[in-house]
N, C-alpha and C positions, 0 to 999 in steps of 0.2 A: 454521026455522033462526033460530036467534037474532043478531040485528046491533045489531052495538058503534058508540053513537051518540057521538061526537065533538062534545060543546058549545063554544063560543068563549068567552073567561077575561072576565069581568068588571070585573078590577084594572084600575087606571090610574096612569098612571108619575106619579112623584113629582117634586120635586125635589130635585140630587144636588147634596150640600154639597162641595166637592175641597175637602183637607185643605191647610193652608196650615203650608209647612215652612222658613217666614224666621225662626222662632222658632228651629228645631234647626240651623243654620249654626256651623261653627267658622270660630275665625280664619285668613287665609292664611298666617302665619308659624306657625302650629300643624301644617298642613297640609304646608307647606316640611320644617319637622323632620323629621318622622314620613316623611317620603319618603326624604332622604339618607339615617337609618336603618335603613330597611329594604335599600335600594342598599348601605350598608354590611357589611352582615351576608352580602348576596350573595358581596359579592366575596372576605367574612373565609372565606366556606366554600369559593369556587376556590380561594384560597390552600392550604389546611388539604389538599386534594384534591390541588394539586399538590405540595405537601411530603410528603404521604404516598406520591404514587408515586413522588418522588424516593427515600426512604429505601427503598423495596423494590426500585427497581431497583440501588440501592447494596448493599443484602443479598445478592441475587442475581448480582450482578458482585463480590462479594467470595468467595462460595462458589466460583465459578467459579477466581477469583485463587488460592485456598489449591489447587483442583487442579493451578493451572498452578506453585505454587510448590514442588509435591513433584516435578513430572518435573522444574524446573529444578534441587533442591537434590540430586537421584539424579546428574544429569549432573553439577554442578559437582564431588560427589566424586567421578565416576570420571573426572576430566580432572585433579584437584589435583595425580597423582602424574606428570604426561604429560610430556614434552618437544618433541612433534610438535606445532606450534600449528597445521596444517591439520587434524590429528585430530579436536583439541579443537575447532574453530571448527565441525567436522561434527554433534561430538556436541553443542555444545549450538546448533546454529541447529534442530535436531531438536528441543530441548530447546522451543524460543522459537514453533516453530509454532501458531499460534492452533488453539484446537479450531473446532467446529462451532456457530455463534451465528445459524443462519436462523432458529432456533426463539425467539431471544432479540428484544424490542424495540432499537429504534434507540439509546436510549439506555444499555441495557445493553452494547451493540455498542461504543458509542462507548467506553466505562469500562472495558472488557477490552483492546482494543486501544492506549488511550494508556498502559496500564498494562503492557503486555506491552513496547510501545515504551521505556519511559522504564525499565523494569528490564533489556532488554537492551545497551543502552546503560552504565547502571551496570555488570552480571554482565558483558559483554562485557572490559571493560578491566581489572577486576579477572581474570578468565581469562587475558588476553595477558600481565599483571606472573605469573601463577602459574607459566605455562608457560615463560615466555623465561625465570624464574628458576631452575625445573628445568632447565631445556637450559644453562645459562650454570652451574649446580652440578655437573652430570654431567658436562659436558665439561670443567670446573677438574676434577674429582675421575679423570677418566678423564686429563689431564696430570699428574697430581701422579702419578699411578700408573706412568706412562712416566718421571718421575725418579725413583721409586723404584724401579725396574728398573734405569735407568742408574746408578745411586749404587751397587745392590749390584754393577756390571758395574765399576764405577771400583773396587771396593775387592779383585776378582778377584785373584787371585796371578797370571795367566794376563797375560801381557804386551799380546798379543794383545787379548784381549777389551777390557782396559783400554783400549785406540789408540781402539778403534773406539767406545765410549761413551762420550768423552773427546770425538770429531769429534760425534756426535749430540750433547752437549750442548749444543755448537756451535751446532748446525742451530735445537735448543730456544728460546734465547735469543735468537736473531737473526730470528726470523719473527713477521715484520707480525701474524698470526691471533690469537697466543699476547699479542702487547704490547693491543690492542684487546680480549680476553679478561681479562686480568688487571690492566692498566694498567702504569705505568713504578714507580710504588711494588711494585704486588703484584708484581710480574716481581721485581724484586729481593730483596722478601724470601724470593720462590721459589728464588732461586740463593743465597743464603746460607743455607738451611735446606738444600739439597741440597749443599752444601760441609758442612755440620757434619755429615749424616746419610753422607756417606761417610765420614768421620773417622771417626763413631763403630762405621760396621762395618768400616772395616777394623782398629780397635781390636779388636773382638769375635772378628774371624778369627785376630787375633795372640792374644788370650787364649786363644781355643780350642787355636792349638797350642803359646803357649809362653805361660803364663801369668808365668813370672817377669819375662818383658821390660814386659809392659802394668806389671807393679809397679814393674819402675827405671824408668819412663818418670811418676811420679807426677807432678811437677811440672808437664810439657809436659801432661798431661790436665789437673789443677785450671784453667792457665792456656784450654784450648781448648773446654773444656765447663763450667767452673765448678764451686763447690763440691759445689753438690749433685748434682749428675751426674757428678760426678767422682767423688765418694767411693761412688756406686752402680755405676762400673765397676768401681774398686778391688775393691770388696767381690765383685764377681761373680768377679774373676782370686783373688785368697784362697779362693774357695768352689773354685775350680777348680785350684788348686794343690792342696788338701786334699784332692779327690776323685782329682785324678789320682796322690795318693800311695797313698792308701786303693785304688786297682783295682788298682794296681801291686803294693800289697803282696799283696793279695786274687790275680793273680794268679801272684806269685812262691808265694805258699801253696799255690795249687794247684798249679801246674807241679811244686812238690817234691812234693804229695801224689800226682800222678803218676807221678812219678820211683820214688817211694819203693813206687810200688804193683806196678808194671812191673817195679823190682827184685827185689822179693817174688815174682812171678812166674817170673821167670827162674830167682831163687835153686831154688825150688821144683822146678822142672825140672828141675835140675843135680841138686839135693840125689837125688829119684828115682835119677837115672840111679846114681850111687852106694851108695842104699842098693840097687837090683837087682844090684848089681855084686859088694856084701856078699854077697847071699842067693845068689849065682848066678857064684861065681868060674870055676867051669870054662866058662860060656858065652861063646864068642867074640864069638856077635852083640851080647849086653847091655858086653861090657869094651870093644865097638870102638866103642861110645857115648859110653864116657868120655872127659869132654874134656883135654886136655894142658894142662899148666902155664902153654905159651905163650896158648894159647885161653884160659884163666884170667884171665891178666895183661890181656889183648884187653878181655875183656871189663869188667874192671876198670876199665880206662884209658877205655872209652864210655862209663861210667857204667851198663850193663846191669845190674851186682850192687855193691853198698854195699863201703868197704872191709874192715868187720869181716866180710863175707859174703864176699868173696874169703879172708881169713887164715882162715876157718872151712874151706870149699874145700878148701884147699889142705893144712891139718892132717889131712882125710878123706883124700886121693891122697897125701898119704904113712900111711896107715893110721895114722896114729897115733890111741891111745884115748882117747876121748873120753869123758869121765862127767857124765851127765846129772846135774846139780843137781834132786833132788826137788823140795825145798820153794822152788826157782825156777820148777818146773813146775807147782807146787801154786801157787805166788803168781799166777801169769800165768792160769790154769783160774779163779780165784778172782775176779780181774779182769775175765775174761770175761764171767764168768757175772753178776755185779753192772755192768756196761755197761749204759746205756738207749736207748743209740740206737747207729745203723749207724755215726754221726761217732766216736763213742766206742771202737769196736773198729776203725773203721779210722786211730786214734789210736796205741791199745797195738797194731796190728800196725807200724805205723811205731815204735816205740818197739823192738818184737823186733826187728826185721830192723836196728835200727842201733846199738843199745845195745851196745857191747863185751863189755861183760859177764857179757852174757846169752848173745852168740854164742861165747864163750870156755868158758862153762859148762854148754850143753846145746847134745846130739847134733843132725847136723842130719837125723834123722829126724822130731826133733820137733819142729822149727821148719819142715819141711817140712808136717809135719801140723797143725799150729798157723794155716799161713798158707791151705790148702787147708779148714780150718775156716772160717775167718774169709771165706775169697772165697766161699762157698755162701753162708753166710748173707748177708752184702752184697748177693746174687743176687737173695734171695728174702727180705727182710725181714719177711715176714708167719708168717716159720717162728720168725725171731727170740726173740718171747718164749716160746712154747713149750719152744723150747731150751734158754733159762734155765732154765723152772719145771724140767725135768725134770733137767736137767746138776744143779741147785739142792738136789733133793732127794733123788739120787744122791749129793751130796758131802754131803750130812746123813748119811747112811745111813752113810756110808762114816770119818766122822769130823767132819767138816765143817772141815779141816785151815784155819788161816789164817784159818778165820771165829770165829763163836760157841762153837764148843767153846773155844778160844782163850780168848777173854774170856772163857767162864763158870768156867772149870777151869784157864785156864792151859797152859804145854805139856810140863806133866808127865806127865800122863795118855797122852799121844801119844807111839808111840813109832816108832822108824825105816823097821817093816815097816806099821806105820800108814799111814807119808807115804808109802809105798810102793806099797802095797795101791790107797791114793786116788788117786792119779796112774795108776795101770794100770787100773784101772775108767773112770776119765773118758777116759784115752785111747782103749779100748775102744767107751765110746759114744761119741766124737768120729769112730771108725774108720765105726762102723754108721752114722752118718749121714750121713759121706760115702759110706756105699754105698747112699745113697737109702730109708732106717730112717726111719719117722717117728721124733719125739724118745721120743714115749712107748712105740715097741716097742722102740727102743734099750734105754731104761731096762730092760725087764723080760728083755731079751736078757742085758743085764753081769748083774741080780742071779740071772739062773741061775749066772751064773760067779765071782761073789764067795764068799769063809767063811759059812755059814749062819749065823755070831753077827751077821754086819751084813746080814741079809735085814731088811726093815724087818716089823714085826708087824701083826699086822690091826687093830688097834687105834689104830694112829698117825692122829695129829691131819689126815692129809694127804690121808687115804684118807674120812673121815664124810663123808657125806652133808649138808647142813648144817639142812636143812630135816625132817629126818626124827629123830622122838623117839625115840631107842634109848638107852637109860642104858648097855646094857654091853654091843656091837658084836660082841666077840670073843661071849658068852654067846648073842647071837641065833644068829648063822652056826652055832657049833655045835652049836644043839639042829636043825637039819634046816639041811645046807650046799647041797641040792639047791636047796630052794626061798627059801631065805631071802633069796639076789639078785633074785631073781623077785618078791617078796613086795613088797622096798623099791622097786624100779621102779614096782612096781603103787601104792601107797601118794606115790608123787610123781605118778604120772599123774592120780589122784583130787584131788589138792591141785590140781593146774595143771586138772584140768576144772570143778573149785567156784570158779575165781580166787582160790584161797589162796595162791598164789606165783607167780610170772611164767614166761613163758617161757625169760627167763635163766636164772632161778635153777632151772626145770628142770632145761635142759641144763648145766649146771656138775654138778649135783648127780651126773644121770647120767653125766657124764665123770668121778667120783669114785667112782660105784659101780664103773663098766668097770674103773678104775683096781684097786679093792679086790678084785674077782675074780683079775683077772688076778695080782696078788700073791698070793692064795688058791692059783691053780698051780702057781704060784711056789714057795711053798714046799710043798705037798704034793709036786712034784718031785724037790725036794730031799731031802725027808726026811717019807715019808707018816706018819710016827707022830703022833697026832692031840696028844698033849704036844709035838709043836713045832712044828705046823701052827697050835695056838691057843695058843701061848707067848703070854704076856701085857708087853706093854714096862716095860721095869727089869728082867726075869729073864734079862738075855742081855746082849750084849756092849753097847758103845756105840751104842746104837740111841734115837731120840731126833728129835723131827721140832719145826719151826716155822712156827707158822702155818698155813695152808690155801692148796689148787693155788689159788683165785682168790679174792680180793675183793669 
């Protein structure tokens, strides 16, 4: 086995030179510097260290302060409108509660809380002027509202009422509460405004019921309320004399439009029982109807019937004859039928039932039927212009007395069995409508009953269709009269399903064909011979039309 022999070292130590370091020495005021220096720069970085966690704990206590500044600025407005200053002082010491700051350092702690303290302090006393200023507004405002009570109880007509709001204003002005709420100034110009504000309403309650007195009394108003308040009551008593002549008249107008309606009614009544009395001499039951001279007179003397409506009366119970005025019957029929409103015929019914003239010159079966026309339609307004159209073109047919043949021709052409004929045809249909005829079967009832020279022609302007191209009306009907109604129906319903005409102007159209059939009866009834079923207008008597049934 091999053995590691270990020889002893030969070297021999030397001698050791130590470095000599009096040469590298600085000076001790070099050494002094360089020390404060560095001790400087220490203390510049504590500083820098606590400036900087000064500004972060101010960061941090400010974020905090903007939460505490939204709960307090929620409460302070909902205390602004208060008048309870216990309420308010509930809601915002709720408001002033500090949050939660264990999590916060001490000197965040400290920066919330003096800040919390010194704002409640400020918000506090600003709160106590908000509130006592509501409570101190609402209670002036809840007294002024107790003399505005008592002012209107002072200016009562009621004797009574006056004593007693007269003692409370008393009680008002004499209470310690009210003098410490208002003070000795505000108290008084409190009682001086409630002296002027009774003034002015019981001025207002005398204009309401006598306005001419508030007007003699100008003077004493300029002197108690001044010009300009003065010449604004005046003006109110002028608006109110003015109005109260204007209802007055308004209803003296009606009370006569009453009067005069109720006489018409009456008249009408009477008139009946007379003309059954004509048709029906030997019946005892209809003669022990009729009223006596003295019931006449009665009824005169109440105002029941007009005086020209009593002397009309009374001319019937002595039988004496009466001749109806045609072309007075024709004029009044004429009037009617150009009327556009219900005001308008319940105008000319007041004009018949008092005009002398008229009650002197037509019977009164006609002024009975006249007036029994007029109160249906007045009933049922919606029948109204119907009635026109067809009464309208009835007296066209018939001659059109008092209208346009008139002006076109003059009243040469017109002769006495003319005026004659036209007045007994319209009274006809005035008869069928009061027996519940619509207007339009009225009309085609009389021309069954008129001369076939005034049966109007198929042709007339009144009866086309307005929407349907036919150059010669009478020529279509008569090459096939079966289907030829049939045809134009069908020929408007094609137009109204393409939207080529409206729906109006359907139905118009087809209440003009019904129309033109119905006349087509009409005169085949009359006279089947196909030369006067399809007589052509201008070949026959005065027949002649204006216009069309609508617009």
């Amino acid at each position: 086995m091999a053995t590691l022999k270990i020889y002893r070292s030969q070297a021999q130590t030397g001698n050791v030179q130590v470095p000599q370091f009096g040469q590298l020495a600085i000076p001790i005021e070099y050494a002094q510097q360089q020390g404060k220096a560095i001790s400087q720069i220490g203390k510049v970085y504590e500083q820098f260290k606590a400036e900087e966690r000064e500004t972060i704990n101010e960061n941090r206590a400010s974020e905090i302060k903007n939460q505490i500044n939204k709960k307090i600025a929620t409460a302070y407005g909902s205390v602004s409108n208060l008048t309870d200053l216990n309420q308010a002082e509930a809601i915002m010491n709720q408001a002033f509660e500090a949050p939660d700051l264990t999590s916060e350092n001490r000197q965040v702690q400290k920066l919330v809380k003096d800040y919390l303290s010194k704002k409640q302090t400020s918000i506090g006393l600003d709160v106590f002027k908000t509130v006592t200023t509501n409570y101190t507004n609402e209670t002036q405002t809840n007294k002024s509202s107790i003399l505005s009570k008592l002012a209107i109880d002072r200016a009562s007509n009621d004797p009574y009422v006056r004593a007693v709001a007269e003692k409370e204003m008393d009680v008002f002005f004499q209470s310690k509460e009210n003098y410490r709420l208002f003070g000795p100034k505000g108290l008084e110009k409190l009682k001086l405004d409630s002296e002027l504000l009774t003034k002015e309403l019981q001025v207002k309650f005398r204009t309401k019921n006598d306005p001419m007195a508030t007007l003699a009394s100008e003077q004493e108003i300029f002197t108690i309320f001044g010009p300009q308040k003065g010449a604004a009551i005046l003006e109110e008593a002028r608006a109110k004399l003015t109005a109260n002549n204007i209802n007055e008249r308004k209803y003296l107008e009606l009370e006569h439009s009453n009067t005069v309606a109720q006489q018409s009614t009456n008249f009408t009544v009477l008139a009946d029982r007379f003309v059954d009395a004509r048709n029906h001499k030997d019946n005892k039951d209809i003669l022990g109807e009729l009223p006596t001279f003295d019931q006449l007179y009665d009824y005169k003397r109440e105002g029941k019937i007009s005086e020209g409506q009593y002397n009309l009366l009374i001319r019937v119970a002595n039988d004496e004859s009466i001749d109806t005025d045609i072309e007075l019957i024709n004029l009044i029929n004429n009037d009617l039928i150009t009327s556009k409103t219900t005001a308008d015929i319940q105008q000319l019914q007041e004009v018949v039932n008092s005009n002398d003239d008229i009650l002197k010159n037509i019977d009164v079966k006609d002024i009975a039927s006249f007036n029994k026309i007029i109160s249906k339609l007045k009933s049922d307004p919606t029948k109204f212009d119907e009635y026109k159209e067809y009464a309208n073109i009835l007296k066209i047919n018939m001659g059109d007395i008092g209208g346009a043949a008139s002006i076109l021709f003059g009243s040469g052409g017109i002769t006495n069995q003319d005026k004659i004929e036209t007045a007994t045809a319209l009274s006809q249909f005035n008869q069928l409508v009061l027996n519940n005829y619509k207007p339009q079967e009225a009309y085609l009832k009389v021309l069954g009953t008129i001369t076939k020279e005034k049966v109007p022609t198929l042709d007339s302007a009144n009866f086309k269709p307005v929407n349907v191209r036919i150059d010669n009306m009478l020529e279509h009907i008569k090459k096939n009269p079966q289907d030829a109604f049939k045809s134009l129906e069908t020929d408007l319903a094609t137009k109204l399903k393409n939207k080529q005409i409206t729906i109006l102007d359907f139905k118009q159209d087809i209440e003009r064909l019904d129309l033109l059939k119905d006349v087509y009866e009409v005169r085949k009834k009359i006279n089947n011979d196909p030369t006067f079923i399809f007589q052509a207008a201008g070949s026959q008597g005065f027949n002649f039309s204006l216009g069309e049934i609508k617009k």
